[in-house]
N, C-alpha and C positions, 0 to 999 in steps of 0.2 A: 533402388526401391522407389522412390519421390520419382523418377525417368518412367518407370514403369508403368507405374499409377495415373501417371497423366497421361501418359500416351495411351494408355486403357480406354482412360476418358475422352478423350480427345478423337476417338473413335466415332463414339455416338456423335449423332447430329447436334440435338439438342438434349443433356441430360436434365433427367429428372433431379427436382428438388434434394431428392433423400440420396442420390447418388453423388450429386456435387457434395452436399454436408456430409458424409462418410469418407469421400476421396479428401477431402481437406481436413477433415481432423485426423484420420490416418497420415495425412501429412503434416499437422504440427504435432502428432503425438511422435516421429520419428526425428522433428527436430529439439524437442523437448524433452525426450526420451537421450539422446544423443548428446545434449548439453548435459541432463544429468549425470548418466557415465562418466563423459567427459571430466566432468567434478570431481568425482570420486576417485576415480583413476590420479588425478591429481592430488588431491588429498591423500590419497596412501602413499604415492611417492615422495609426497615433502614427510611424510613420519619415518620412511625407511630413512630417508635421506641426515634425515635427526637422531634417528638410533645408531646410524653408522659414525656417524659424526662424536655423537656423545661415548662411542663403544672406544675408537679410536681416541677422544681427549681422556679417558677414564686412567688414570693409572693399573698397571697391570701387576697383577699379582705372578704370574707364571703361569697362569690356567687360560686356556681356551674358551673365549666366551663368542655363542655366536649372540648375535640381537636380533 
């Protein structure tokens, strides 16, 4: 995406003002955008990774629990 966008730009000679500020915050909104994911994704995995964890030390009655 970010390869793309610059070589778009990189095209023109010389771009215009509103074209560079559109190419570049398109490009921190895809790195900012990408770290946020990235967060999240990680934070769901440490909760599954905890309910597994806790399902597994729990004592068991007989019955089938998913978490």
């Amino acid at each position: 995406m970010m390869n793309s966008l610059t070589a778009l730009v990189a095209k023109l000679d010389y771009p215009p003002a509103p074209v560079m500020l559109l190419s570049t915050l398109a490009c921190c909104a895809f790195i900012f955008g990408g770290g946020y994911w990235f967060k999240r994704a990680d934070e769901r995995a440490k909760r599954e990774r905890e309910a597994l964890k806790a399902a597994a030390n729990s004592p068991s009655d007989g019955s089938a629990k998913i978490p």
